[in-house]
C-alpha positions in Angstrom: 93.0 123.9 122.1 91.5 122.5 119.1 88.1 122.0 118.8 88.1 118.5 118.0 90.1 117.2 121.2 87.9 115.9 123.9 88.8 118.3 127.0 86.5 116.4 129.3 89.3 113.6 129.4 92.2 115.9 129.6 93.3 117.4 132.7 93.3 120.9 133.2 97.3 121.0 133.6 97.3 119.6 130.5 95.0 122.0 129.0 97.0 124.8 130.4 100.1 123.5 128.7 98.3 122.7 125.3 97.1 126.9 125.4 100.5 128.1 126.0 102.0 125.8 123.5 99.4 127.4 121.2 100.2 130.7 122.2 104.2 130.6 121.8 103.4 128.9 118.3 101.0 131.3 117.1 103.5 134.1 117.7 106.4 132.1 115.9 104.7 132.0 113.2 103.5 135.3 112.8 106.8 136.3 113.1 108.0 134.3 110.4 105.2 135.2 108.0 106.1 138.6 108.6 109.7 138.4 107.8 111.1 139.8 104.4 111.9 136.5 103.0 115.4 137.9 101.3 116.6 138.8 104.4 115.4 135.4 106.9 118.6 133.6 105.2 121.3 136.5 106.2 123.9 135.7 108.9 124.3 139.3 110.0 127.6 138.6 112.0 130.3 135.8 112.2 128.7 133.2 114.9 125.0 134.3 114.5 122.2 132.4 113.0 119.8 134.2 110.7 116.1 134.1 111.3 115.8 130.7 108.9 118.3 129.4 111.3 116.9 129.7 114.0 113.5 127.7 112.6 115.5 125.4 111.1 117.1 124.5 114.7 113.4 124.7 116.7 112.5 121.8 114.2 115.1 119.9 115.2 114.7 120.6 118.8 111.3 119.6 118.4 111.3 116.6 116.9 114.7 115.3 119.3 112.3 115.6 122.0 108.9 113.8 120.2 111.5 111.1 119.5 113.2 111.0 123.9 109.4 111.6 124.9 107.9 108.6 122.4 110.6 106.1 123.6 110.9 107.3 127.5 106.8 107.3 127.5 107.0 103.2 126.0 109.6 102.2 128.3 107.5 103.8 130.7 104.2 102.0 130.0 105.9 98.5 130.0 107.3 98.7 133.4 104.0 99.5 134.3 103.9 103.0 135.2 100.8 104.0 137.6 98.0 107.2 136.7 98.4 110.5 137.2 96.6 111.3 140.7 98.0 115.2 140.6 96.0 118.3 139.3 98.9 120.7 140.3 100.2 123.0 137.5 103.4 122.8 136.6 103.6 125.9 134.4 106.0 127.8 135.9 108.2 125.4 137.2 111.1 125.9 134.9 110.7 129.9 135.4 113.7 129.8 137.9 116.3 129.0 134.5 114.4 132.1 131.9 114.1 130.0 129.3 112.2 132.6 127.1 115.3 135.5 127.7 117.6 135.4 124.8 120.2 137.5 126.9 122.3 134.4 127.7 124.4 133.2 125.0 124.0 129.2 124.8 126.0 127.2 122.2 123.7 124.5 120.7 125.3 121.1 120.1 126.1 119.9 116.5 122.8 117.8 116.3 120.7 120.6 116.8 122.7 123.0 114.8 121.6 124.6 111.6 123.4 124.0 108.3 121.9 127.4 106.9 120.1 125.4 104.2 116.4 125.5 104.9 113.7 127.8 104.4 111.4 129.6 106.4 108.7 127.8 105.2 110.5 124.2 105.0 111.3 125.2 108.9 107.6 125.7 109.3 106.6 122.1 108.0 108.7 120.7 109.8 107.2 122.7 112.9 104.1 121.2 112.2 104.1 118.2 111.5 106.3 118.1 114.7 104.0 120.0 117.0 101.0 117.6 115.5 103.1 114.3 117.2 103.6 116.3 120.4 100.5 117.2 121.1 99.1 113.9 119.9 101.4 112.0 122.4 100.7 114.3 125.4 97.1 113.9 124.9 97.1 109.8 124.5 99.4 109.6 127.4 97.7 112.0 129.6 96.4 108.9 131.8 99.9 107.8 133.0 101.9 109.9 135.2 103.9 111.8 133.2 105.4 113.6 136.0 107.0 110.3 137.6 109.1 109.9 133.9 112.2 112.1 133.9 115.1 112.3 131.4 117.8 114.8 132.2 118.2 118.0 130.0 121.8 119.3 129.1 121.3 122.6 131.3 117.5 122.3 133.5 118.5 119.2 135.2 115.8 116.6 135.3 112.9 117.4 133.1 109.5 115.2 133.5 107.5 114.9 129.7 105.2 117.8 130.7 108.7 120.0 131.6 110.4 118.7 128.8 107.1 120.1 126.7 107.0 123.0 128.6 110.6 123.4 127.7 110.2 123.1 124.1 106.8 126.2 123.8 109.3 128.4 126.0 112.7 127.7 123.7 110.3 128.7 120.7 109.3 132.2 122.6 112.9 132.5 123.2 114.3 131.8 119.7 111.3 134.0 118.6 112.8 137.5 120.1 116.2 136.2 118.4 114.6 136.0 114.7 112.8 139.5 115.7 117.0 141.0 117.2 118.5 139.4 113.9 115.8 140.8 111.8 116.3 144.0 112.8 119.7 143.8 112.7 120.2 142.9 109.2 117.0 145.2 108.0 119.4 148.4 109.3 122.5 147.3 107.6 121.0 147.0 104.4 119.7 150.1 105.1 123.5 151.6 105.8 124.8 150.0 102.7 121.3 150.9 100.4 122.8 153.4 98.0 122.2 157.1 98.2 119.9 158.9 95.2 
């Protein structure tokens, strides 16, 4: 939570979400910072994003939902959409679907997939400037009932904006572990291939 946003006017759901958002964030970027830069742009296989990739795609993710979550959130306000009159948390409500485990292979569609031409730190730009909007519109809009406004996500269903936040900190945890597999991968073939003295 940054220190100059007002928590006495922001519910404590919304608190909760802000921290882990900051959380899953925090550990992206380390892990980024601490990435051999020579190596973030290596595929290591046929079908498999390199570390840069996968930045490069969390950006996009990011900023696809800023840009459902700005519009549903207007349309939303002019139909008159009542205040938020719940204090549950809903932080674990999309544990049931694992976002965070990489185990399950999921093939992202075109708009949301890489090109392989950005860097690490154009990727982390991007991330912020991105994250900066998100939080901005969860905290203006934390008056309205966010919960009420649901757009449908290609695999969880119906997502409300705090789920469809939610969604986006627990992607970044997941595509975190794949920078740190694919990392790892590529560091021990160069090691195979390093030459012998």
């Amino acid at each position: 939570m940054s220190p100059l946003e007002p928590t006495d006017r922001i519910p404590a759901k919304l608190q909760e979400l802000l921290a882990y958002m900051d959380s899953t964030r925090s550990a992206l970027f380390a892990t980024a910072r601490e990435m051999n830069p020579s190596f973030a742009q290596i595929r290591p296989r046929e079908g498999v994003w390199s570390a840069a990739d996968n930045l490069a795609h969390l950006a996009l993710v990011e900023g696809n939902v800023v840009g459902l979550m700005t519009k549903s959130i207007a349309d939303a306000r002019a139909q008159g959409i009542g205040p938020d009159s719940s204090d549950v948390s809903f932080i674990h409500t999309l544990d049931r679907w694992r976002v965070t485990e990489p185990e399950m292979k999921v093939i992202a569609p075109s708009r949301i997939t890489p090109d392989n031409s950005k860097s690490v730190e154009e990727s982390i730009t991007s991330l912020e400037q991105t994250r900066a909007r998100l939080r901005g519109i969860l905290i203006e809009s934390c008056e309205v009932d966010l919960q009420a406004i649901k757009r449908p996500h290609p695999l969880l269903r119906e997502l409300d904006m705090y789920q469809w936040a939610l969604f986006v900190a627990q992607h970044e945890e997941r595509h975190r572990r794949q920078m740190e597999r694919t990392i790892a991968e590529v560091t021990e073939r160069a090691a195979e291939c390093a030459p012998i003295v």
